[in-house]
N, CA, C and O of each residue as an XYZ file, in Angstrom:
824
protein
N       0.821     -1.206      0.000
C       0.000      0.000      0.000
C       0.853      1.253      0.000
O       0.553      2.272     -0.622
N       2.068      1.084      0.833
C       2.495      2.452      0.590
C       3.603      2.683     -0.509
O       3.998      3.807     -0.816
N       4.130      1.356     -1.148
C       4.220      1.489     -2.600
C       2.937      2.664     -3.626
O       2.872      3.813     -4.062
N       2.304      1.678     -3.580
C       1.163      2.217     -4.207
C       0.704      3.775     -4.162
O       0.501      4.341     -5.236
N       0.555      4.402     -3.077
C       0.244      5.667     -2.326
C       1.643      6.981     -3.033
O       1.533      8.187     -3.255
N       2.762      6.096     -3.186
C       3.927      6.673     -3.023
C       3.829      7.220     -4.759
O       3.941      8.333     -5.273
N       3.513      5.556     -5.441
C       2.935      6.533     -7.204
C       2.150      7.022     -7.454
O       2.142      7.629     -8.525
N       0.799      7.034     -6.411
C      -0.125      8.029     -6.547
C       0.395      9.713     -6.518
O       0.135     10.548     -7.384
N       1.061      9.892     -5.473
C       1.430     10.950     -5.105
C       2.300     11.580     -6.140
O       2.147     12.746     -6.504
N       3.278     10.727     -6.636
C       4.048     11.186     -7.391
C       3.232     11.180     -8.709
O       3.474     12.236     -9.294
N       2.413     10.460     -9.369
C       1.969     10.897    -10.193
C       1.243     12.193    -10.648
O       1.049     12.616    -11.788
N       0.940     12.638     -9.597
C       0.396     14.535     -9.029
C       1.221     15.345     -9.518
O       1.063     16.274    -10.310
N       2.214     14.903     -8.948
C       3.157     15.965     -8.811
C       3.787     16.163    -10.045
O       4.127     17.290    -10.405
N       3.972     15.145    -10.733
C       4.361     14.903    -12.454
C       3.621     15.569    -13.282
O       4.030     16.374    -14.118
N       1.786     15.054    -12.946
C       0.920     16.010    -13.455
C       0.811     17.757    -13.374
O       0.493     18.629    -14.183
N       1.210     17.745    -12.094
C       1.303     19.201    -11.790
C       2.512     20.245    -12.818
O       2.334     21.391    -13.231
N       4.037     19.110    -13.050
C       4.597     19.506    -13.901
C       4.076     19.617    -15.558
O       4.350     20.516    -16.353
N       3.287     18.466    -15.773
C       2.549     18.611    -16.732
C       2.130     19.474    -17.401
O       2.270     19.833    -18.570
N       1.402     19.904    -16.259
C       0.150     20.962    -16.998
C       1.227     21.962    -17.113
O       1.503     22.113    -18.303
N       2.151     22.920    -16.114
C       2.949     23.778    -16.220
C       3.723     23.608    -17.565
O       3.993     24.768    -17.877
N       4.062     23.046    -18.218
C       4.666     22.344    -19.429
C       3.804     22.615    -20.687
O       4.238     22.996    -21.774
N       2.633     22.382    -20.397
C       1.659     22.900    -21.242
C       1.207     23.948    -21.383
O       0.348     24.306    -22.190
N       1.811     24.603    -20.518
C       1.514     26.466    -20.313
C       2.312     27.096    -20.987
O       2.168     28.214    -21.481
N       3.864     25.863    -21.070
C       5.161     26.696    -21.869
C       5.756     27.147    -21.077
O       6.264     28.268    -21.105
N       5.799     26.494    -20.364
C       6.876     26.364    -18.783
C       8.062     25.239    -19.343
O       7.380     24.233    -19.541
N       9.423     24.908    -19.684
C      10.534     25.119    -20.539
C      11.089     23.899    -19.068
O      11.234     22.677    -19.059
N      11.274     24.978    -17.962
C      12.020     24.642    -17.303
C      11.119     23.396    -16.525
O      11.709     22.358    -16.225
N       9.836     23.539    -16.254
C       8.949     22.154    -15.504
C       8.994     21.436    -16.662
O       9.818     20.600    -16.291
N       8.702     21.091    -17.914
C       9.338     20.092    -18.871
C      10.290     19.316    -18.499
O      10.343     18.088    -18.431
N      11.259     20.352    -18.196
C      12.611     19.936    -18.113
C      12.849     18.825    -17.149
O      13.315     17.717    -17.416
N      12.425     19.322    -15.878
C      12.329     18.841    -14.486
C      11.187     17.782    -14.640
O      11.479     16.747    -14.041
N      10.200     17.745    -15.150
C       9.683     15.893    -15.531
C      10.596     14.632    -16.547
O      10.734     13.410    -16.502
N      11.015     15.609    -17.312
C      11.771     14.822    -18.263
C      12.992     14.424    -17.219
O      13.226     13.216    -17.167
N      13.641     15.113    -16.547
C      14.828     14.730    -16.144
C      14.364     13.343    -14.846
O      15.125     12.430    -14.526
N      13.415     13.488    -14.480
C      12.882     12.842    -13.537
C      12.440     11.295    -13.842
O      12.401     10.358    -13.045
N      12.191     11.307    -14.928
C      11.499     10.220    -15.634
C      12.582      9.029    -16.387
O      12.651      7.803    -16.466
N      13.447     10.379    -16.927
C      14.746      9.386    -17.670
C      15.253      8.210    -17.099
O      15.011      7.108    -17.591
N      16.097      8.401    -15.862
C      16.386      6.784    -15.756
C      15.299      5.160    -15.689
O      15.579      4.021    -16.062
N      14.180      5.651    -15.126
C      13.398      4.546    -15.445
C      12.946      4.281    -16.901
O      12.544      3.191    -17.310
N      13.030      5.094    -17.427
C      12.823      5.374    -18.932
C      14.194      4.536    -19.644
O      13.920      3.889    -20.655
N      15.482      4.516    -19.227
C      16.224      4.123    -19.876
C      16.081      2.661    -19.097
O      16.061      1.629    -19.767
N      15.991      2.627    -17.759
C      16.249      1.055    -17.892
C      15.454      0.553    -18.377
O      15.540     -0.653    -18.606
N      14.529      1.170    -18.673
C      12.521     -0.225    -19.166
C      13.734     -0.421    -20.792
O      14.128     -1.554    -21.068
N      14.082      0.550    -21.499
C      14.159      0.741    -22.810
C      15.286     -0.466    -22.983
O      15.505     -0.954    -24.091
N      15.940     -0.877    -21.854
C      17.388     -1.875    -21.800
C      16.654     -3.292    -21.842
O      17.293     -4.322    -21.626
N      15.261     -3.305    -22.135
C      14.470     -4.566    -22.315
C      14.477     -5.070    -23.494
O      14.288     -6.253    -23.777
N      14.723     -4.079    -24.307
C      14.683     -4.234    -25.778
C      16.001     -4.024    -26.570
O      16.052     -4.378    -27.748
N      17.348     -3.307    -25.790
C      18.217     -3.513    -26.430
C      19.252     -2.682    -25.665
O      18.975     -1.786    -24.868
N      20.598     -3.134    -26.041
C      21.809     -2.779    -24.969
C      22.502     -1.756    -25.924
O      23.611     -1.324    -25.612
N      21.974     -1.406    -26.920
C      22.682      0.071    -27.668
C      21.946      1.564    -27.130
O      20.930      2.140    -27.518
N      22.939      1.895    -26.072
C      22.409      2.926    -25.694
C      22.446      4.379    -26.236
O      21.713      5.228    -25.728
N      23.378      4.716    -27.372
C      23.263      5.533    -28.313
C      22.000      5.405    -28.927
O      21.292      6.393    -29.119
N      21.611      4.087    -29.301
C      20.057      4.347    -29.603
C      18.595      4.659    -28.774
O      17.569      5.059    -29.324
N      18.770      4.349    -27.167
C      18.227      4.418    -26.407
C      18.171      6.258    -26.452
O      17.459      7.005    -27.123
N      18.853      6.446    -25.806
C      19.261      8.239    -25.849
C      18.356      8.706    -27.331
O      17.244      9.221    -27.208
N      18.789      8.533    -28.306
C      18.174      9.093    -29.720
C      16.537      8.668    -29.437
O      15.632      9.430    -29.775
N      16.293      7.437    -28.818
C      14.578      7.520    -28.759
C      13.768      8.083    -27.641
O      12.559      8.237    -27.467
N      15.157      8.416    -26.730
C      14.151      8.950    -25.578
C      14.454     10.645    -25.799
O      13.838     11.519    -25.189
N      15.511     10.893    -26.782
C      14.965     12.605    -27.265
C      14.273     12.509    -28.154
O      13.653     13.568    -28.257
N      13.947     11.704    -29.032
C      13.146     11.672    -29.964
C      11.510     12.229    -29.498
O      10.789     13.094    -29.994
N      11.277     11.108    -28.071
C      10.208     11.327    -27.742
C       9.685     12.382    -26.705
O       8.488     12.627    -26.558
N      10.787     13.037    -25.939
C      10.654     14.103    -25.500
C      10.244     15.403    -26.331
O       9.731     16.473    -26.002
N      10.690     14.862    -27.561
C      10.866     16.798    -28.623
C       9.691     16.643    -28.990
O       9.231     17.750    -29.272
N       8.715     15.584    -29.185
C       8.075     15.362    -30.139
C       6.859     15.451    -28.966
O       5.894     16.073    -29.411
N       6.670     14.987    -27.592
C       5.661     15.680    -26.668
C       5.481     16.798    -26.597
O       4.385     17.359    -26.613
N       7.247     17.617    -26.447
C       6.934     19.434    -26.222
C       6.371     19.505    -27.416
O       5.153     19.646    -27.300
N       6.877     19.453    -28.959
C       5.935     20.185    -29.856
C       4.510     19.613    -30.087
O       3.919     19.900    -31.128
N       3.893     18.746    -29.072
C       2.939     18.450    -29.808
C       2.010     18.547    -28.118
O       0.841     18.189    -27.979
N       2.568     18.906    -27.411
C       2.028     19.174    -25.888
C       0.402     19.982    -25.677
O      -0.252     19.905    -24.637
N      -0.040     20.767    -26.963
C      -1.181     21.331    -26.479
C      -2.064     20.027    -27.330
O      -3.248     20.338    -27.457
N      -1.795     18.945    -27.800
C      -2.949     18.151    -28.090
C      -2.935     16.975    -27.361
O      -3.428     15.895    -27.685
N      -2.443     17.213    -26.536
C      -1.571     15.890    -26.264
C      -2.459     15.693    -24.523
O      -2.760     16.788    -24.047
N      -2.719     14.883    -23.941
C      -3.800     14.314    -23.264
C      -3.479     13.522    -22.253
O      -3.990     12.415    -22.421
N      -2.730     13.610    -21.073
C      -2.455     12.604    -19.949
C      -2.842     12.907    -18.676
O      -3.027     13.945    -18.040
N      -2.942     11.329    -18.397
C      -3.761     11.460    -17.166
C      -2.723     10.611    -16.414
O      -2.827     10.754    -15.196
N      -1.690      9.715    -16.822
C      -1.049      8.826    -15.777
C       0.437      8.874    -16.555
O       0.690      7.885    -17.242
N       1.499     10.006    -16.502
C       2.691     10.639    -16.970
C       3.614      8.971    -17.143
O       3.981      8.559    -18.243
N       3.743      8.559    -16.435
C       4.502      7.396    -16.830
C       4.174      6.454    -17.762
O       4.939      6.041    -18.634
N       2.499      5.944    -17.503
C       2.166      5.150    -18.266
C       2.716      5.743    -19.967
O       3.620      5.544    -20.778
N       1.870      6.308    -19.851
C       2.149      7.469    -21.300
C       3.635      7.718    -21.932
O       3.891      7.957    -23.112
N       4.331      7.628    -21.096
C       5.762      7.546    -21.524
C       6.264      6.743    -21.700
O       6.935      6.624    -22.725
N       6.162      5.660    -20.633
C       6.599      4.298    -21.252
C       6.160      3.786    -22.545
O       6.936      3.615    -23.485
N       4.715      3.505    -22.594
C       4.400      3.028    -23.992
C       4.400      3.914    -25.344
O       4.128      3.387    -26.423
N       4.796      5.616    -25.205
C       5.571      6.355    -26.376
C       6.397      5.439    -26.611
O       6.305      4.669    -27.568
N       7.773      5.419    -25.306
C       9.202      4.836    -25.660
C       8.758      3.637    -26.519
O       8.813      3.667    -27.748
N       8.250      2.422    -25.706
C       7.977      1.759    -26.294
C       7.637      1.689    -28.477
O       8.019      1.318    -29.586
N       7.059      2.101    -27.995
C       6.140      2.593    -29.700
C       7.008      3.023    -30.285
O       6.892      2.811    -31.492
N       8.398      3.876    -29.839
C       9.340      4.517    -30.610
C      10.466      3.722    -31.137
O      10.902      3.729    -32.288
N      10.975      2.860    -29.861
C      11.860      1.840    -30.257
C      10.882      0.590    -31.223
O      11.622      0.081    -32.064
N       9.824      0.168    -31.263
C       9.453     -1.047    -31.874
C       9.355     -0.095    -33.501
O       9.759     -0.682    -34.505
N       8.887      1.138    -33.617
C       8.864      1.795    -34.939
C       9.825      1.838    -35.451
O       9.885      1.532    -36.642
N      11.263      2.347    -34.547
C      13.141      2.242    -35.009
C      13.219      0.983    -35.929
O      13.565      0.809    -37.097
N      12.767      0.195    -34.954
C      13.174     -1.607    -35.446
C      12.639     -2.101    -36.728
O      13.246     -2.944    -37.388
N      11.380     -1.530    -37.134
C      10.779     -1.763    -38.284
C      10.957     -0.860    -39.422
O      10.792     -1.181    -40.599
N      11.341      0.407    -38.945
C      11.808      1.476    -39.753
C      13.392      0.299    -40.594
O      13.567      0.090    -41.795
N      14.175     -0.177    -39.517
C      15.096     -0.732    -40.038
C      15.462     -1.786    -40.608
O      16.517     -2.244    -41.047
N      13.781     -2.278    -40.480
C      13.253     -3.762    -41.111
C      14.257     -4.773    -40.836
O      14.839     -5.409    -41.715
N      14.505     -4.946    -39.149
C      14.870     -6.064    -38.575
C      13.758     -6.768    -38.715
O      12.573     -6.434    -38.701
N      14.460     -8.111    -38.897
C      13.482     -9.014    -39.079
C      12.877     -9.592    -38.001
O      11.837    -10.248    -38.072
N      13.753     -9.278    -36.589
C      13.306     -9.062    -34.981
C      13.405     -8.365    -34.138
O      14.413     -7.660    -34.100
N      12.425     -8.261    -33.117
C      13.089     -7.235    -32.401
C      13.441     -7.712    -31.313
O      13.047     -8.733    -30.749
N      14.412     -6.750    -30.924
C      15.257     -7.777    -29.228
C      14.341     -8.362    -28.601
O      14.532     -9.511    -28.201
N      13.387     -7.841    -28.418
C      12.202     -7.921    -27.365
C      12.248     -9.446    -27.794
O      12.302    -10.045    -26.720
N      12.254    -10.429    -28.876
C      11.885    -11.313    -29.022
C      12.579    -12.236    -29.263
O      12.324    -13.436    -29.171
N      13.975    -11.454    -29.755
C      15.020    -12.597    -30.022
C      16.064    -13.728    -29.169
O      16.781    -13.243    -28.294
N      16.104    -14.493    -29.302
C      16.427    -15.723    -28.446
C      17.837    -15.054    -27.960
O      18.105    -15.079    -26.759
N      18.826    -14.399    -28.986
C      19.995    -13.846    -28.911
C      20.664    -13.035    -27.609
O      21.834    -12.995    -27.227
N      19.667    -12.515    -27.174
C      19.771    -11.133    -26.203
C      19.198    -11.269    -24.751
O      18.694    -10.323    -24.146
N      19.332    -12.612    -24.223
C      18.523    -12.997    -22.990
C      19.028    -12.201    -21.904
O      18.272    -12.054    -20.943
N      20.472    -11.510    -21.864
C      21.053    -10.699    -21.133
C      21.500     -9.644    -21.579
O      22.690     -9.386    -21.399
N      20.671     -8.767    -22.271
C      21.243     -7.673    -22.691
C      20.567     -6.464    -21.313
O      20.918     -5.290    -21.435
N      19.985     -6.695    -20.545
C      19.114     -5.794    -19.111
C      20.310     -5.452    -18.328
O      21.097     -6.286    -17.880
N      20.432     -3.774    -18.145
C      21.568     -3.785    -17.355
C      21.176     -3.690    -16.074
O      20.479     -2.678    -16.145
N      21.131     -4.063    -14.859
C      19.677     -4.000    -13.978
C      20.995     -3.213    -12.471
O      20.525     -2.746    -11.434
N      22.545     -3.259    -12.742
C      23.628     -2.916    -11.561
C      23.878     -1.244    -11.965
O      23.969     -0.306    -11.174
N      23.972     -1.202    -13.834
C      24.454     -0.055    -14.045
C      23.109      1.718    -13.989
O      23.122      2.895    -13.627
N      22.371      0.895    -14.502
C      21.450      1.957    -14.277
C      20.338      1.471    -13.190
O      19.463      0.662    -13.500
N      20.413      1.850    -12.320
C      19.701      1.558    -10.890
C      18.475      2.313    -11.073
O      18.121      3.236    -11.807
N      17.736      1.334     -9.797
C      15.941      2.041     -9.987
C      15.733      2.206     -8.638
O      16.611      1.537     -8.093
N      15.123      2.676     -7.894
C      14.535      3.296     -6.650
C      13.458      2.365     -5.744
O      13.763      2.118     -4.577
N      12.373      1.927     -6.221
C      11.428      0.976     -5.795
C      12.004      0.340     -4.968
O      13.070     -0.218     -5.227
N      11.396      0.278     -3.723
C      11.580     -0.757     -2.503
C      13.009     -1.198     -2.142
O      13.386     -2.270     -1.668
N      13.785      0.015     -2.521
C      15.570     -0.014     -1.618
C      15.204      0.123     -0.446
O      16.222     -0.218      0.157
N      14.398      0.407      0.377
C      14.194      0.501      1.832
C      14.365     -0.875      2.609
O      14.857     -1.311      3.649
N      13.763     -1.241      1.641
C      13.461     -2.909      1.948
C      13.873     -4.177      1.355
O      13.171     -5.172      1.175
N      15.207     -3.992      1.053
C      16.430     -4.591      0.015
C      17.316     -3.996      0.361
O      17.429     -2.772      0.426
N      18.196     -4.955      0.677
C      19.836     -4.378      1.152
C      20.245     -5.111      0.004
O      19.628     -6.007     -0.571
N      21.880     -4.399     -0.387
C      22.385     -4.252     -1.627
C      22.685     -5.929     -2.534
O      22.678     -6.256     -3.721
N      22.934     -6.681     -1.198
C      22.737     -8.057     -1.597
C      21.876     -8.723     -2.191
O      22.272     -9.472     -3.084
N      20.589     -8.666     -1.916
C      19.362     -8.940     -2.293
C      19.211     -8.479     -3.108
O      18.896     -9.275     -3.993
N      19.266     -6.952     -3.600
C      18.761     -6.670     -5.062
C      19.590     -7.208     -6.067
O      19.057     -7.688     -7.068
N      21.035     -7.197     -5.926
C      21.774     -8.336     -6.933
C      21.346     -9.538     -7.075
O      21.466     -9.827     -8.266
N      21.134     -9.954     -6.790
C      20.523    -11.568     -6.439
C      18.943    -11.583     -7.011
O      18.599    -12.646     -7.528
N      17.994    -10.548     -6.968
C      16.975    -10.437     -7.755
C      17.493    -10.235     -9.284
O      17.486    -10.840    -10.356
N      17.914     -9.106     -8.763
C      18.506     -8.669    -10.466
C      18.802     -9.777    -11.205
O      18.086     -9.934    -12.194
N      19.696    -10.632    -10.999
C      20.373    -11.775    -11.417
C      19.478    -12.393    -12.004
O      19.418    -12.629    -13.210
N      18.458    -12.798    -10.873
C      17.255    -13.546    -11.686
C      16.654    -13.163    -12.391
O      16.565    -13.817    -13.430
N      16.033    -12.145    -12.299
C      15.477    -11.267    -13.589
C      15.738    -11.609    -14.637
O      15.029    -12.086    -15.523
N      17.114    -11.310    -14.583
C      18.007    -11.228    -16.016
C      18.004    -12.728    -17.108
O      18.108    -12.972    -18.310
N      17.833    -13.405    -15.939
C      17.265    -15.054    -16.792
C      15.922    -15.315    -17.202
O      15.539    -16.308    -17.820
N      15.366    -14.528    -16.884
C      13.663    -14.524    -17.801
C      13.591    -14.206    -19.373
O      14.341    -13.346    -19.834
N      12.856    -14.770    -20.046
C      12.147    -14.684    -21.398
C      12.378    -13.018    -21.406
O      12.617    -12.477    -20.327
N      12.301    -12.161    -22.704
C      12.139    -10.619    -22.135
C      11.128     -9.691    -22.224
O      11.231     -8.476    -22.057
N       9.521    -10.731    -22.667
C       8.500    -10.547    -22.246
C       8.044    -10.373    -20.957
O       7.269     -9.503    -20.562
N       8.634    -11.356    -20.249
C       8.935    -11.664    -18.877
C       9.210    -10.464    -17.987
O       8.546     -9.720    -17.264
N      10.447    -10.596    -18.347
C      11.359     -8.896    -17.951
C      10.407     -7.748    -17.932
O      10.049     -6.973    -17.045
N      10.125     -7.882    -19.144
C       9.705     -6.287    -19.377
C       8.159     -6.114    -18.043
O       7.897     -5.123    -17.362
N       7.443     -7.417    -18.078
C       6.335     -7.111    -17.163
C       6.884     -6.887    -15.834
O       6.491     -5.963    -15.123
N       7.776     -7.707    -15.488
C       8.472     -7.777    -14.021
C       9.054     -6.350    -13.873
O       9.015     -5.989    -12.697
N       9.318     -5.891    -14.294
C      10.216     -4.405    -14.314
C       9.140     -3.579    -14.393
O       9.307     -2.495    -13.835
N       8.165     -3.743    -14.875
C       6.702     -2.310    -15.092
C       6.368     -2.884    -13.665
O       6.416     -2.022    -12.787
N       6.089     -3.960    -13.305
C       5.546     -4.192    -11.713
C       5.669     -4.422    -10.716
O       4.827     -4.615     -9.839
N       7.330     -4.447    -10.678
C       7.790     -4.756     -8.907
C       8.840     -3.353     -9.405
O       8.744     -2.390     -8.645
N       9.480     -3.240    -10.195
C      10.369     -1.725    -10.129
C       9.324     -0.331    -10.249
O       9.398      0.478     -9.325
N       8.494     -0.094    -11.224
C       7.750      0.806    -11.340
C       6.278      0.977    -10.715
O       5.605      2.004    -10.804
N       5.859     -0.338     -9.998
C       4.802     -0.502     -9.130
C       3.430     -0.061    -10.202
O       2.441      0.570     -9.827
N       3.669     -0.558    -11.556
C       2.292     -0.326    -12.385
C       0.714     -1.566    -11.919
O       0.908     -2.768    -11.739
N       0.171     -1.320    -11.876
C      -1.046     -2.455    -11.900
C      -1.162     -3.147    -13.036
O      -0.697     -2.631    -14.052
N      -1.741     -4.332    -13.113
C      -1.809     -5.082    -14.227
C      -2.437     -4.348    -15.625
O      -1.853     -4.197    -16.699
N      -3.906     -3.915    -15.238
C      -4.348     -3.336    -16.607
C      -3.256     -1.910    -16.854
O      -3.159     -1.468    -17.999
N      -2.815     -1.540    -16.213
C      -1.669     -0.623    -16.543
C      -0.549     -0.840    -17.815
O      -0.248     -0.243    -18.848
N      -0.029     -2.350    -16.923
C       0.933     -2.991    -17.735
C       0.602     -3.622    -19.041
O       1.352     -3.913    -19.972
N      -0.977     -3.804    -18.877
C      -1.392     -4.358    -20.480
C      -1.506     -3.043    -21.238
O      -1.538     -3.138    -22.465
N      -1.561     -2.028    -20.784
C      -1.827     -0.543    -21.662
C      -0.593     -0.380    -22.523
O      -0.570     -0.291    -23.751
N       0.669     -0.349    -21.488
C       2.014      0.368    -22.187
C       1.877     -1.306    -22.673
O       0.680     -1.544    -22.508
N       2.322     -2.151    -23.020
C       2.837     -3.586    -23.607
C       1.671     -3.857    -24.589
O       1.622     -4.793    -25.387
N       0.946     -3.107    -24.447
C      -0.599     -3.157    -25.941
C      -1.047     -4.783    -26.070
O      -1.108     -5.412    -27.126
N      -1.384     -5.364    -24.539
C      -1.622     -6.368    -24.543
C      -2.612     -6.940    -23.889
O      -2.581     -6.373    -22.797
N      -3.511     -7.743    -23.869
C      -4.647     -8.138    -22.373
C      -4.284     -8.124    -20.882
O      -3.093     -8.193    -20.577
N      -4.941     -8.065    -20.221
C      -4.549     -8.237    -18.692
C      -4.323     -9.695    -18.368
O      -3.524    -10.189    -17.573
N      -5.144    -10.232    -19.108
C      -4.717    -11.251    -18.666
C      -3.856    -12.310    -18.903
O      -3.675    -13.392    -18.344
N      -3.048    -11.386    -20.486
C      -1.579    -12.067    -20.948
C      -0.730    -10.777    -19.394
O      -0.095    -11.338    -18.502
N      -0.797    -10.107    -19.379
C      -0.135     -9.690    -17.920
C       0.118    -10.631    -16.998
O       1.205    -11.027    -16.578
N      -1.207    -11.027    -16.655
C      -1.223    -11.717    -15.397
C      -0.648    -13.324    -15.785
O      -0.111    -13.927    -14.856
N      -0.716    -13.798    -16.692
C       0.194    -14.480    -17.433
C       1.709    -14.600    -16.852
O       2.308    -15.182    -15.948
N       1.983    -13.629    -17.997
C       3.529    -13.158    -17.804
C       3.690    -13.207    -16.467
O       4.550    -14.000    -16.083
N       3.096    -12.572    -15.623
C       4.077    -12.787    -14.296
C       3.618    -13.780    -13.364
O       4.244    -14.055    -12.340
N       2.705    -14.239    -13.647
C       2.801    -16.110    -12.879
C       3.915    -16.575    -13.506
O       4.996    -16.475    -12.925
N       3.843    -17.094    -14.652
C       5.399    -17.559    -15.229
C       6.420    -17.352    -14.686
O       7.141    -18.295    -14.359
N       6.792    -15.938    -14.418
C       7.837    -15.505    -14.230
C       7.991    -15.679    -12.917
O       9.141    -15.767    -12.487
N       6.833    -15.768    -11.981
C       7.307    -16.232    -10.451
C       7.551    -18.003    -10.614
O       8.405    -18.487     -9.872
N       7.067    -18.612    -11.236
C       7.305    -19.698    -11.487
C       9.426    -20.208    -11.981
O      10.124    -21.182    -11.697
N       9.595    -19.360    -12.514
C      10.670    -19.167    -13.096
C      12.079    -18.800    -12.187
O      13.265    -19.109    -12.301
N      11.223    -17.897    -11.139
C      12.222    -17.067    -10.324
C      12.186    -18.099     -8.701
O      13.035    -18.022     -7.812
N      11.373    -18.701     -8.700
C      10.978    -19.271     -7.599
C      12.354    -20.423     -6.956
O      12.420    -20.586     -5.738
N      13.426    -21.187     -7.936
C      14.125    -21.561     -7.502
C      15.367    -20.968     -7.484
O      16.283    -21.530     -6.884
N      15.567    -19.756     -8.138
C      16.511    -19.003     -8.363
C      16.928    -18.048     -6.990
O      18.003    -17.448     -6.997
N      16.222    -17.976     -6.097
C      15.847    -16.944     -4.603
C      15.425    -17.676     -3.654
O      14.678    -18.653     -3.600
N      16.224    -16.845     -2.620
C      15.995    -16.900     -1.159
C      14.447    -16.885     -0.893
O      13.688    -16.240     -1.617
N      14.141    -17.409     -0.132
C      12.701    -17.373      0.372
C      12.271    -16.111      0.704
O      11.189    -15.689      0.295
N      12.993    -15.471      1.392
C      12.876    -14.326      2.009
C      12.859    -13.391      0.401
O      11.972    -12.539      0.459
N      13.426    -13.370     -0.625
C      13.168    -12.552     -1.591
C      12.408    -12.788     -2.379
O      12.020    -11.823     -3.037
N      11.883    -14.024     -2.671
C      11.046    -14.794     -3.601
C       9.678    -13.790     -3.201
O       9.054    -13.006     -3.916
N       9.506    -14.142     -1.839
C       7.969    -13.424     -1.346
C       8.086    -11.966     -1.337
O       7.040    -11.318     -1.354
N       9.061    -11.440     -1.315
C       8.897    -10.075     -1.578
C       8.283     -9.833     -2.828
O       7.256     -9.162     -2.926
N       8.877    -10.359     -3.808
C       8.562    -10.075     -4.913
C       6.900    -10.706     -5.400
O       5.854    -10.269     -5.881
N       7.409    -11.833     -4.976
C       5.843    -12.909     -5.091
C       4.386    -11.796     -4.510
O       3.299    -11.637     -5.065
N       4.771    -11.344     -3.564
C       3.445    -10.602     -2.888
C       2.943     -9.313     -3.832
O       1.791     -9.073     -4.191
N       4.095     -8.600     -4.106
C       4.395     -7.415     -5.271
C       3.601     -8.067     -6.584
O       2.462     -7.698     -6.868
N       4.353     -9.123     -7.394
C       3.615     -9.751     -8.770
C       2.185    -10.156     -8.820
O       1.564    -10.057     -9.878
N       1.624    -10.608     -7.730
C       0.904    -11.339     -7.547
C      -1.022    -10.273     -6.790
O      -2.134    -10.615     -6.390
N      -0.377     -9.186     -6.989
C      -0.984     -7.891     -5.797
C      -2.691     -8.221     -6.061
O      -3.545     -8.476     -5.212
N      -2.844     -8.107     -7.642
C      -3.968     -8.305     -8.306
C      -4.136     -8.806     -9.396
O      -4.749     -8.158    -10.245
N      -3.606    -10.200     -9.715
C      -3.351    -11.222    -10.802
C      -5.503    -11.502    -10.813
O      -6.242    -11.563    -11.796
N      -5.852    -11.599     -9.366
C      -6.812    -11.825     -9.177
C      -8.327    -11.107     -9.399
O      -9.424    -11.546     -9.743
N      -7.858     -9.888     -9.057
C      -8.551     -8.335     -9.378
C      -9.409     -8.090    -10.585
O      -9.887     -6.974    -10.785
């Protein structure tokens, strides 16, 4: 719950930059964008470990909100950003008529940098050991997998959330991360398994 409470709040406050942004406020732009980036770059490390290209899609999609900010319509700042990024890198990939995209290719099961660009979510309650040791596991999931596990125990999204940005059912969500506790379940300490297990699992049911 006070996960939960903690993105409510902050989602306000994002909004609040929002709207200021939409007034043609330069500098509150600035200060959401800067705020947003690293979770923005690690979700984007789901799909590929070239971070020169990462950078080019996450200005891509910043320039392209400011100029297009008075039509432009949000109610939940992250969601909305993630699944831009999203949409931007899967458009790159087809623009370049790969015939796959990381997201899917067998090739890249560890391309997630999960030590170098760090995320915030529930360090209170994870000492530095433990989150390596999650991380680790993570990093051995499918990267369908990944990508849900990372929108819902790092970014604390809800399921129909996570089917919004991933343009998918809730209940391929809720899917994905049974699997993936299934997956992670011999890989972890008991004591971390249920951390996470309680987190994945919040409203599989819901």
């Amino acid at each position: 719950m006070e996960t939960r409470q903690r993105i409510i709040d902050e989602n306000k406050h994002l909004l609040e930059l929002w709207h200021q942004a939409k007034a043609g406020d330069k500098v509150a732009y600035c200060r959401l964008a800067e705020s947003q980036y690293r979770s923005l770059f690690t979700y984007a490390l789901n799909f590929t470990d070239d971070r020169d290209f990462i950078k080019d899609c996450l200005q891509d999609i910043f320039i392209h909100i400011w100029e297009n900010r008075y039509t432009i319509s949000i109610q939940y700042v992250s969601i909305y950003l993630f699944k831009s990024l999203r949409n931007q890198i899967l458009q790159e990939f087809r623009r370049a008529r790969k015939p796959l995209s990381p997201l899917y290719s067998p090739e890249v099961n560890n391309v997630s940098d999960w030590q170098t660009v760090e995320t915030d979510i529930e360090r209170d309650e994870m000492d530095v050991e433990s989150r390596h040791r999650v991380r680790q596991a993570i990093d051995t999931l499918p990267k369908r997998q990944q990508e849900a596990v990372f929108l819902k125990f790092y970014e604390g999204l809800e399921n129909e959330q996570i089917a919004e940005v991933m343009e998918i059912n809730r209940q391929s969500v809720a899917n994905l991360l049974y699997k993936a506790l299934g997956a992670l379940k011999d890989q972890m300490t008991f004591h971390n398994y249920w951390m996470i297990a309680l987190c994945l699992l919040a409203d599989l049911a819901v």
